[in-house]
N, C-alpha and C positions, 0 to 999 in steps of 0.2 A: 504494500500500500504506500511506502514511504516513496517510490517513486513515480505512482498514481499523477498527474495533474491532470483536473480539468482545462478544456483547449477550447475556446469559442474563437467565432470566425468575425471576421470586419464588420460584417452585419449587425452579428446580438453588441458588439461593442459600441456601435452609434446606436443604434435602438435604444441603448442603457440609457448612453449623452441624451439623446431625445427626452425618455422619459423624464430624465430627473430637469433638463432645462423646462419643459413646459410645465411641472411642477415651480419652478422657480417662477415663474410667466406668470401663473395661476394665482402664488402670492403676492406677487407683485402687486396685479390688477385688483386683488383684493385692496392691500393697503393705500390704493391709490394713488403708487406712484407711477410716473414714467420709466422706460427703459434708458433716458439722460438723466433723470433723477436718481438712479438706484447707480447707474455707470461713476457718477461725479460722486455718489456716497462712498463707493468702494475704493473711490482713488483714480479713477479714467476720466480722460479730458471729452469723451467723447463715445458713442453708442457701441463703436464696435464691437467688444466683447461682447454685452448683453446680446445686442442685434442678435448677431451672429450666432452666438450659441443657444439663442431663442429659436433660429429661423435653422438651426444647423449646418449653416452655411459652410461652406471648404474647411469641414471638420475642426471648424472653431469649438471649444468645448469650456463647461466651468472646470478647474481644478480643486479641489480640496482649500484652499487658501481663499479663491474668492468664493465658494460654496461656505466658508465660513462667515468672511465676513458681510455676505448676502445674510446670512441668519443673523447678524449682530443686527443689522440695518433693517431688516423685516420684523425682527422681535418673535422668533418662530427656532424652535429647535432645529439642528441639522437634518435629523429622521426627516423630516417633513417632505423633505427633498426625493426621498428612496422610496416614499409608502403610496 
């Protein structure tokens, strides 16, 4: 078993990035912000990240650093992001 790994393809790995950004989208839109508003919370001058890992665009994606501090700035556990 110790040399067991589970192996997913390109696919389930953007499918993941999907889910958890439209989760992100989702709270956003609740707390009423914009996707310039939550970009300039996080420390970006500008949409791109959000955009982009909203719209999934040329495998823009959140990392663990801004999926953090999206949840300091939404006021929402991290889970919220996976479930």
């Amino acid at each position: 078993m110790a040399n067991d790994f589970y192996e997913c393809d390109k696919e389930q790995i953007q499918d993941f990035y999907r889910y958890i950004a439209k989760n992100v989208a989702r709270l956003r839109k609740e707390k009423g912000l914009s996707q310039l508003d939550l970009s300039l919370a996080i420390g970006y001058k500008s949409v791109s990240l959000v955009a982009g890992a909203e719209a999934g665009y040329k495998n823009i994606h959140f990392n663990l650093e801004h999926l953090y501090k999206i949840s300091k700035v939404l006021e929402v556990e991290m889970k919220e992001f996976f479930i």
